[in-house]
N, C-alpha and C positions, 0 to 999 in steps of 0.2 A: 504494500500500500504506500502510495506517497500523498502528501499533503500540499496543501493551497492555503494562506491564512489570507484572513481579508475582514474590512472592516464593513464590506458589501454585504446583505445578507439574501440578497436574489441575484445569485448567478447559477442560470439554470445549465450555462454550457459553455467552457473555457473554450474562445476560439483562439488559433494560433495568431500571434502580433510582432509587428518589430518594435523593436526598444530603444533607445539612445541610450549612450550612458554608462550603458550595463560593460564590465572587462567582459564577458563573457559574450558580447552582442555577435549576433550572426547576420549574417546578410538575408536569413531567409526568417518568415514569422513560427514564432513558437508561442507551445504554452508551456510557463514554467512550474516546477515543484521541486520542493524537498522530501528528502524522506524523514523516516522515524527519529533518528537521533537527530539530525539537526534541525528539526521543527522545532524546536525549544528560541533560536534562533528569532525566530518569526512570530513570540508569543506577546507582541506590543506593536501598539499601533505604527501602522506603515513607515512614517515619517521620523518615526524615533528614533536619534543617532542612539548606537551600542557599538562597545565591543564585546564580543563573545571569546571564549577560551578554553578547548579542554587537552588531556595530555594525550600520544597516541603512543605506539613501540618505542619511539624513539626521540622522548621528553626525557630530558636529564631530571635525574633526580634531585636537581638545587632550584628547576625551572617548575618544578610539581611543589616544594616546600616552601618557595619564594612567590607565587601567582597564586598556588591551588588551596594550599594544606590538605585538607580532608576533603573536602568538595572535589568532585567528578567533574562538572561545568559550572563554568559561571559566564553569568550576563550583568553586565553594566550598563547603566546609564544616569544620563544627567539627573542630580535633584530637581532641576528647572521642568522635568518632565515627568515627574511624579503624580503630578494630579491628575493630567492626560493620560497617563497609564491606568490608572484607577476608575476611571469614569468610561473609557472604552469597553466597549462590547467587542466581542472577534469572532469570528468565523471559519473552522477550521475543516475546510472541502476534500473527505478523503477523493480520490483519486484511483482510477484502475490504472497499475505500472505498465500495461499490456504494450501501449504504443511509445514509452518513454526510453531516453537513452540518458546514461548519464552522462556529464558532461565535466563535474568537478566533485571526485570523489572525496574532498576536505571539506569541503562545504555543502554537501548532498545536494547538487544542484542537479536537474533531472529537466531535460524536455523532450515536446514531440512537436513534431509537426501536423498534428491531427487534431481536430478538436474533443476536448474530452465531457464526459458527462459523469458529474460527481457521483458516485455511490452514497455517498450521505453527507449530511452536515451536522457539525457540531458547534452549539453558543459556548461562548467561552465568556461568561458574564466577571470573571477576578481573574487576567493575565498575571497578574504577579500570581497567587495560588496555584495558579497552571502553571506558571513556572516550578514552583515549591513542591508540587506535587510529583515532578519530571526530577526532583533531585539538584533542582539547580539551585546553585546559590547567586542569591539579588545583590547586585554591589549598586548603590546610589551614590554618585561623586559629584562634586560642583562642576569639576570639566573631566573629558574622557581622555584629553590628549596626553598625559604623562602616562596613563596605562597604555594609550595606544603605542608610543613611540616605546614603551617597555617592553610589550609582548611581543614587537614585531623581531626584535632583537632576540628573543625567547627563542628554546626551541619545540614550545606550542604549538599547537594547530588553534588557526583564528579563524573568527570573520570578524570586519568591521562594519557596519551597514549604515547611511545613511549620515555618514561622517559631515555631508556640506551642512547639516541641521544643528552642528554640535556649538556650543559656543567658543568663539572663538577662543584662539590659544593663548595662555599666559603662564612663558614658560618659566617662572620663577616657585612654579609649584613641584617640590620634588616627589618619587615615588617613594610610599614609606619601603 
């Protein structure tokens, strides 16, 4: 199964689209999805800058005790975005994998060039609890940029989403 999140809640049939923007953009129209683990990813409204973070084979063990501790994934985001995460409704569109290819195995990014028709929806009425629920731990920071330029350094597996939203950089903040 792969997923769709959205903040839409009538979308009776994902047509394939072109994108700007996107590293991943292709010349030709897709529908996009993630899969299972990295739906977590995608559990706050569209616009929210995040960084995400978890460890994979090949996370040094100073990069798990220094990022992770005990947490398996964490998502972060702005305080400034707190109340709009809270008040968001979401919509999480399973997906049949049938027609899908993967495209970015670190970031479970999944398309097709076919239009798809959701197998079911689900309200996600507390993104934060959905996150909580999935295991992940919530980091709320006043800016995201000292952990971004930290993780990328890491030998983590990221994503960063929606970074142009984030507030600007003020780099006199250090990473604890």
């Amino acid at each position: 199964m792969l997923y769709h999140i959205s903040e839409d809640a009538h979308i009776a049939r994902f047509e394939p689209r072109r994108e700007s923007g996107r590293e991943l953009n292709t010349d030709r129209a897709v529908v996009w999805a993630v899969d299972g683990e990295r739906r977590r990813n995608y559990l706050l409204p569209r616009d929210c800058p995040r960084v995400t973070f978890y460890p994979h084979a090949d996370t040094q063990p100073a990069d798990i005790e220094r990022f992770l501790g005990a947490s398996q994934a964490v998502v972060a985001i702005e305080a400034t975005w707190l109340e709009r995460v809270r008040r968001t409704r979401l919509y999480c569109y399973h997906l049949p994998a049938a027609t899908f290819a993967c495209v970015d195995p670190c970031a479970g990014y999944f398309q097709s060039t076919e239009a798809v028709v959701p197998e079911f929806i689900e309200s996600i009425d507390d993104p934060l609890a959905a996150l909580q629920s999935r295991g992940v731990e919530i980091r709320i920071l006043p800016s995201l940029w000292t952990l971004h330029d930290a993780v990328l350094k890491s030998t983590l597996r990221y994503s960063m989403i929606r970074l142009r939203n984030a507030t600007p950089r003020d780099n006199s903040l250090p990473f604890p």
